[in-house]
N, C-alpha and C positions, 0 to 999 in steps of 0.2 A: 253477750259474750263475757264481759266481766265478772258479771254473775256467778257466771257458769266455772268460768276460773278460780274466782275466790273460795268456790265450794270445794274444787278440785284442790286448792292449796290447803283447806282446812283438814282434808281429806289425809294431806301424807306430811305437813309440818312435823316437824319432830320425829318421823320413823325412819330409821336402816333401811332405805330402801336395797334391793337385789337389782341387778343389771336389766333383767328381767322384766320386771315391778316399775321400774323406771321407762322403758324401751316400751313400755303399754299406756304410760299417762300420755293424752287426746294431744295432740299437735294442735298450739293455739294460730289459728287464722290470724291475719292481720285487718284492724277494721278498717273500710274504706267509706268513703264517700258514696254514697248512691249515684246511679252511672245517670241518670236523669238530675240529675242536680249536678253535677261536675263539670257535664258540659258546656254547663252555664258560666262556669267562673274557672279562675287560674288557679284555685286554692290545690295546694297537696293533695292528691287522690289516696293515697296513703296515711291514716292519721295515726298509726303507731301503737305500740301497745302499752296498757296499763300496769301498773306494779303487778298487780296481780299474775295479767297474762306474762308478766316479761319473768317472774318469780315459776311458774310452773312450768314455760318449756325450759328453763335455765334448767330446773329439776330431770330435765328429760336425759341431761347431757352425762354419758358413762364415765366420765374422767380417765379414756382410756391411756393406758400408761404407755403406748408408743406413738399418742397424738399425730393420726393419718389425719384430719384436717386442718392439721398448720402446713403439712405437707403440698397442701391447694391453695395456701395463702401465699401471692406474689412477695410478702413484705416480713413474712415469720410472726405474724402474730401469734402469740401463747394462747392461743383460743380455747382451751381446759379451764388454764389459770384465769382468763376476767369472768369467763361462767362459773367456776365455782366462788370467786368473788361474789357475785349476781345472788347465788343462792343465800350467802352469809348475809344479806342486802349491805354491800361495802363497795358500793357505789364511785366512789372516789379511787379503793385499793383496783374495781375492776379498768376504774377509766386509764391508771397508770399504768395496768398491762398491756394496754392496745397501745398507748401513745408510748411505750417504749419502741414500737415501730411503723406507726402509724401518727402522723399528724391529721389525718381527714375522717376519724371517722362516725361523723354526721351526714358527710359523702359519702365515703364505701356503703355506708350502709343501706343508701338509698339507694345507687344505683348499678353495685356492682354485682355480674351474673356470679353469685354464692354456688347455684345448684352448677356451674361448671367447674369450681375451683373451692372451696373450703367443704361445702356441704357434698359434695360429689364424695369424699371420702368418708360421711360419716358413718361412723359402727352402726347406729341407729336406722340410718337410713337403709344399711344391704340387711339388717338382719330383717326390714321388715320387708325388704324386694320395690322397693320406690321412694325415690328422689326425695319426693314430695314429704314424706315422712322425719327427712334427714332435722336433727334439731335445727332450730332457722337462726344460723348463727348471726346475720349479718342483720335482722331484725332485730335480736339483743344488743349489735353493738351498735345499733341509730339508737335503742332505749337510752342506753348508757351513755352516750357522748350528747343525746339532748338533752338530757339529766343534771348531766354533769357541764352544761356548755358553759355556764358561767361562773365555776370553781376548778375547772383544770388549772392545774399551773404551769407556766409556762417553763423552757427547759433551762437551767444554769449554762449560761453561755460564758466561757473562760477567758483568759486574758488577752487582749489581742495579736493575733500571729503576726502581725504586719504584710500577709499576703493577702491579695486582692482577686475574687472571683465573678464571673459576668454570668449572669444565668439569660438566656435567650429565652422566653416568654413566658408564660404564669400558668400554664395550666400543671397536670396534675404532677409529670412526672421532674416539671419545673421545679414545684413548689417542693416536691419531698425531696430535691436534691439542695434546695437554696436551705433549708432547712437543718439537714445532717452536716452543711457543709459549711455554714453557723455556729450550728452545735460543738465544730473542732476550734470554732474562738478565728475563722477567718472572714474577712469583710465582704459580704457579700449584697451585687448589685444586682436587680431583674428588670430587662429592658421587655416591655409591652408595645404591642404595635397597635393595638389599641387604648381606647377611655377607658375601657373598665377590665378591671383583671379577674384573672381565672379562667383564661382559654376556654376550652371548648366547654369547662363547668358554666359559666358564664351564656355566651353566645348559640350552645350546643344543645344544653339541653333543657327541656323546657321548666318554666317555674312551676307545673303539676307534678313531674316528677323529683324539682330539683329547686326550692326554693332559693332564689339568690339572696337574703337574707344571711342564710347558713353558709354559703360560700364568702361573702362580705367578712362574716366573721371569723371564718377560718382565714382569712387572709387578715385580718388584724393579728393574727396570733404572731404571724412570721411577721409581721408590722413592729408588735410588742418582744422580740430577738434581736431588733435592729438591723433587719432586714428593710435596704432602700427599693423600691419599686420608681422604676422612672415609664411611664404611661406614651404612647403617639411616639414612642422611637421604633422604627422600620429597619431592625438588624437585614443589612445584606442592601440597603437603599440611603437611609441617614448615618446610618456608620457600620464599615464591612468589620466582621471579626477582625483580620489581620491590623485594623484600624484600634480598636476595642486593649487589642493585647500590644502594639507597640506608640502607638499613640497617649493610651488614656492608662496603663500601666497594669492591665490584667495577668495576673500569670495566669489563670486558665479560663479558658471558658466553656460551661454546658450551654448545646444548641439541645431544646425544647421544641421548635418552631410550629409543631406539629405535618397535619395530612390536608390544608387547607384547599385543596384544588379540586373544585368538585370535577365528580366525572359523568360524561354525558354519551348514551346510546348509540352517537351517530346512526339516528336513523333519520331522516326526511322530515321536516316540519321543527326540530327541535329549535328553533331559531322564531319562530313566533311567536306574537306576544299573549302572556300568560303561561309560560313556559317557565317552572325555575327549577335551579339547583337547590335539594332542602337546604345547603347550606344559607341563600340567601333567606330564603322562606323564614327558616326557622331563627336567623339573626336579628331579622327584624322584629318578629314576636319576642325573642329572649332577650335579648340586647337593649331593642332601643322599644319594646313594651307599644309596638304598632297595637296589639288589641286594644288600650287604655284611651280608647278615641277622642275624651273628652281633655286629654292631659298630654299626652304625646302627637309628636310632629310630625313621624315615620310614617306615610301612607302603607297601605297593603291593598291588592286584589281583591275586590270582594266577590268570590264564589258560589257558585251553585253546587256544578259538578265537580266533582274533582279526582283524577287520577294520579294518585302516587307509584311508583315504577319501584320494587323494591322491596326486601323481606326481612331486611334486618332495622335493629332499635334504632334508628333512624329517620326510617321508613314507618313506625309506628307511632314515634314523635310528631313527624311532619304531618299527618294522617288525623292524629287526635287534636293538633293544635288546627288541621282546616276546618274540625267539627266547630273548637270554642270560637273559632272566628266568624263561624257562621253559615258554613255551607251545610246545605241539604242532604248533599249524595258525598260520601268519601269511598271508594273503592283502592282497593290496595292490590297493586295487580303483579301478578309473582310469578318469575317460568315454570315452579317445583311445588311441591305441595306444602300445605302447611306446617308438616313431621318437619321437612326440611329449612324451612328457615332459620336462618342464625339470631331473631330476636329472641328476648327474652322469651320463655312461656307465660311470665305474668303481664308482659305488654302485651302481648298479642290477645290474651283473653281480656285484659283492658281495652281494647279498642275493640273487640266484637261487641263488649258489654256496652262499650257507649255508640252504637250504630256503622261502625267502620266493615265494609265490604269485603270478606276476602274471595279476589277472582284471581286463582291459581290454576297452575297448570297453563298461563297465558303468557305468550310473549309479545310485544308490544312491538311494531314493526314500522307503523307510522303514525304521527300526528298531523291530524287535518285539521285546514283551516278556512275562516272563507273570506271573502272579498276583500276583509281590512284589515287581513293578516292575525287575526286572533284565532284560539282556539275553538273549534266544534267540533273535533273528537279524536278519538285511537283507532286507529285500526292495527286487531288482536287476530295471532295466529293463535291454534288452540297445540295444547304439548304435552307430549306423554315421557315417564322416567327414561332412561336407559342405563348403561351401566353408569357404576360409582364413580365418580371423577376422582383427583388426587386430596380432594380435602375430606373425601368420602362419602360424600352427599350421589345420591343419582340423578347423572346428567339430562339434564331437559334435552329432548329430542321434539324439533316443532315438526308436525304434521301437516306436509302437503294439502291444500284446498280449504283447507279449515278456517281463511280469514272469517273473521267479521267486524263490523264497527259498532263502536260505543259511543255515544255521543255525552262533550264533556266541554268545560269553560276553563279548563287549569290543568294542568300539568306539573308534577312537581317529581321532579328525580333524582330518586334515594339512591344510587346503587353504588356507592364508593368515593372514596377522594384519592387523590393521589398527593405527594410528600410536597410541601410549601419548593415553589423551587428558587425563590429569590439568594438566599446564602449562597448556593451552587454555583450562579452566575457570576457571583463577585469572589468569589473562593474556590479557583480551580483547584487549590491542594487537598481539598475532601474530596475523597473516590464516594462514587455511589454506586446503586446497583441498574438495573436498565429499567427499573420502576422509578426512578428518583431519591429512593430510602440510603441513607447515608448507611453506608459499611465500616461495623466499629467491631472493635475488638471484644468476644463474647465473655472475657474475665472481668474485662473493664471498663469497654463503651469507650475506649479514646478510638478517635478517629485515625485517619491517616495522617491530619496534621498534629502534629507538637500540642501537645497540652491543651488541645479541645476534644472534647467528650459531647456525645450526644443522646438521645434515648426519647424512648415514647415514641407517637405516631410517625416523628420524623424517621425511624428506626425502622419502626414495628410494621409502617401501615398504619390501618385503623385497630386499635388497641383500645384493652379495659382500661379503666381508672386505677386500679391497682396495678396491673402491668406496666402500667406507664409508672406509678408509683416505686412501683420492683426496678425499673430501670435507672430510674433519678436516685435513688440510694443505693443503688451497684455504684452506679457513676463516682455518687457524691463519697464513696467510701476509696474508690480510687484516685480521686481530685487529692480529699485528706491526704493518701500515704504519697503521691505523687508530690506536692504541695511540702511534706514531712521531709522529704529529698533535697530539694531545691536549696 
């Protein structure tokens, strides 16, 4: 593939290309790992592209002049200005366009869905009638920020304000807020209710897609801002916000906390053993490195069969990580069809490629067990579309008579989490809504009480990494002017 690129870049160096002319040079693939060799190990399934590739789809991009794909960017990235950066190879001038609004993006790049939000608008993409086509913005900007990871510089942080801000946990739309709201020269503290920081970057999602490495180091960056990080404090349990702000002297504080509740079927049998929430599943693979048998302390289930309950990237996480851990059979069992799934397209055909089962159109009604309370199997009703529900997908309708059983040793259920609910208990002045999602203000993310601001999963639900992103510097831009008042 490099090959193939570098001939294609020989090919148009130096000419005037026409919009045309551009909109026709070959959309470069990303290379991957062989799916028979990956399943073997936790290494990046993704290994990124070369100067070369990353120089000719950069080539690909029209520079157009009313920029509809920063229009799909949660955070306003300039995404014209670091590709044409790319092209000039000014590697450095393009890393400064993104980290004008963007502190993560060796993260976005990996794992945020592009084809919903930046590449969804591309010129490129509608003139040729598919997605797929669209320049691959968000694979330029992992080129660029892995490039560039150890010469970005870090932001000028000004004189001290003497105000003081709490940031309620580390993940993504934590970190872009504790960051901007630094940036304004105020002293900011992020309390972790875990060892190791980066939310759900961390614990969420696995090192094939998500090496914790790169997260590590993005959290050094806000480290080298003078950004304090305190680790094992339980906001809403070791100390309540209203504690935070008249006790320890915050004037404001961002609640982060995320969606940590996993949710479960209620159907029959969910309660026996070998039964988990992907969240536990997946925390102890990402977290505490349960596959590393020889080095880590964290037991895990070891599987044969295994049924994941669940259609979104999640559900395709939990799925490919039962493959590297060593099960035989992974079956990914879904009410709707494949069209409709909310994962990504490149996970989902990631986990066909490395042997993951997709049984759709199935709705999962009970888990059986046998004498010692363990798993030996599902029982599946089978289900056909019907109309469009309100997020516009078509409703699974299950079909009368149609059970049957699958026999299986594990259970693992992907289908949602619900909003952390410990702050809530100790903080009846934050209204919520009857999901648990804290109700904040749409200009500005403050909540109902006085000078705490919220955003990301705890807001959102389950939310992208930029969205949570877009919410933490909404926030962290109304903390500054709020803060600028005081």
């Amino acid at each position: 593939m490099d090959r193939e690129a570098r001939e294609i870049l020989a090919s148009i160096e130096g000419k005037e290309l026409s919009a045309k002319e551009r909109a026709q040079i070959p959309h470069q693939d990303m290379p991957v790992q062989d799916p028979g060799e990956r399943i073997r190990n936790m290494s990046e399934v993704a290994l990124g592209y070369t100067e070369a590739e990353a120089l000719v789809e950069a080539s690909r991009c029209l520079q157009c002049k009313t920029k509809p794909c920063v229009q799909g960017c949660p955070v306003g990235i300039d995404i014209p200005s670091f590709i044409h950066k790319i092209t000039q190879k000014d590697w450095k001038g393009a890393m400064d366009v993104i980290q004008e609004s963007s502190l993560l993006p060796s993260i976005c790049g990996r794992v945020c869905p592009q084809e919903n939000q930046c590449q969804k608008f591309c010129t490129v993409g509608k003139m040729k009638k598919d997605i797929d086509e669209a320049v691959a913005i968000g694979r330029l900007e992992r080129y660029v920020a892995d490039r560039q990871a150890d010469e970005a510089a870090l932001p000028a942080i000004p004189a001290p304000t003497g105000k003081r801000v709490a940031v309620v946990g580390s993940g993504p739309a934590a970190i872009a807020c504790a960051a901007d709201v630094r940036r304004a020269g105020h002293d900011v503290t992020v309390f972790e209710a875990l060892h190791k920081l980066g939310g759900v970057l961390s614990y969420g999602i696995p090192e094939f897609r998500l090496p914790k490495r790169i997260v590590d180091k993005e959290i050094a960056k806000l480290e080298g801002m003078g950004i304090r990080f305190e680790r094992n404090v339980l906001i809403g349990r070791t100390r309540t916000i209203r504690e935070l702000m008249e006790d320890d002297g915050y004037d404001a504080v961002f609640v982060a906390s995320g969606a940590g509740l996993p949710k479960f079927m209620n159907i029959p049998g969910e309660n026996y053993i070998s039964v988990f929430s992907a969240n536990e599943y997946l925390t102890r693979s990402n977290l505490m490195k349960a596959y590393d048998g020889e080095h880590a302390l964290t037991p895990y289930f070891h599987s044969h069969k295994v049924a994941v309950f669940g259609g979104g990237n999640v559900a395709m996480d939990a799925a490919r990580t039962a493959l590297r851990l060593g099960a035989e059979t992974v079956d990914i069992v879904y009410r709707r069809t494949r069209d409709e799934m909310p994962a990504r397209r490149e996970e989902v055909e990631h986990a066909i490629e490395e042997g993951c089962n997709l049984r759709t159109l199935s709705q999962p009604v009970e888990i059986i067990g046998d004498e010692n309370g363990a798993v030996k199997g599902v029982r599946i009703r089978r289900c056909e579309l019907g109309e469009p529900d309100a997020s516009g997908r078509r409703s699974p309708v299950e079909i009368p008579g149609s059970d049957f059983t699958v026999e299986y040793d594990t259970v693992i259920v992907a289908i949602g989490n619900a909003s952390n609910p410990l702050i809530k208990k100790t903080t009846p002045e934050i209204e919520t809504n009857r999901r648990g999602n804290f109700i904040v203000d749409e200009e500005t993310n403050e909540t109902s009480m006085k000078g705490v601001y919220a955003g990301g999963d705890i807001v959102l639900g389950a939310a992208t990494v930029i969205l949570a992103m877009g919410q933490g510097r909404k926030a962290a831009a109304a903390i500054n002017d709020y803060l600028a008042s005081k």
